[in-house]
Wavefront OBJ file of the C-alpha trace (Angstrom):
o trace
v 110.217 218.672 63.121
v 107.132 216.538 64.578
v 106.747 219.344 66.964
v 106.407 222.201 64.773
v 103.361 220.269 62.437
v 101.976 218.742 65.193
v 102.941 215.595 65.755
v 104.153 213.798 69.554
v 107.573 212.882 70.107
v 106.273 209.531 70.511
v 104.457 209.187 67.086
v 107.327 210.294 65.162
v 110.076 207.610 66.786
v 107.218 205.135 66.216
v 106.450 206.258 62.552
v 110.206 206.478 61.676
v 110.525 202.997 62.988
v 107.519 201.495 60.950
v 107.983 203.349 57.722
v 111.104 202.328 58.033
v 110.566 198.883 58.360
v 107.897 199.144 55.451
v 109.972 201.057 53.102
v 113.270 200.933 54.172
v 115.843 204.050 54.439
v 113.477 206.458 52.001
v 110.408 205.694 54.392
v 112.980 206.749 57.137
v 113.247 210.222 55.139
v 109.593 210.285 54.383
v 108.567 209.129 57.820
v 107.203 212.441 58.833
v 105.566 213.802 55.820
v 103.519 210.156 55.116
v 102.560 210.543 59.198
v 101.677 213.938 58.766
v 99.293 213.314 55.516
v 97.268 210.518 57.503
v 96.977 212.860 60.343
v 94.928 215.591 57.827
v 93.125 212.971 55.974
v 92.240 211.567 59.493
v 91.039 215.425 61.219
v 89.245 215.814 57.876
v 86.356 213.617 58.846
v 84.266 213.889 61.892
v 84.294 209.843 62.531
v 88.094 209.675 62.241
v 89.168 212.769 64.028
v 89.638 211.012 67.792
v 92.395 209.026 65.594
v 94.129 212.229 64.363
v 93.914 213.891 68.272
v 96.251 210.365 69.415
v 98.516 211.483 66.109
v 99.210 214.682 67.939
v 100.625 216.057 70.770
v 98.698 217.910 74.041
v 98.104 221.900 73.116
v 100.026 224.351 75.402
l 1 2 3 4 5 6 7 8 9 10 11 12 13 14 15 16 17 18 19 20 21 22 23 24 25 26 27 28 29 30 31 32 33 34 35 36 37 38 39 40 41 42 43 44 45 46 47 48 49 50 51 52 53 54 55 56 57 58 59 60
């Protein structure tokens, strides 16, 4: 799922582990769409944007 919006590998077993932790088993669910929200708020503004390229994973 990570792959197809974008997301590494790496930054979805890390978000699944910390949302999680924060939230318990409904952060597990919502994991991915809560990481994927940061990562547009974070490419929607120029001085954030290197944040949202570590969020994602290399282009092809």
């Amino acid at each position: 799922m990570g792959k197809s919006i974008g997301l590494s590998p790496l930054v979805v077993l890390v978000s699944l582990i910390f949302w999680g932790w924060v939230l318990g088993p409904i952060g597990m669910v919502l994991s991915v769409p809560i990481t994927a929200t940061i990562k547009i708020i974070l490419d929607a503004y120029a001085h954030s944007r290197w944040l949202a390229v570590l969020l994602g994973n290399a282009p092809e």
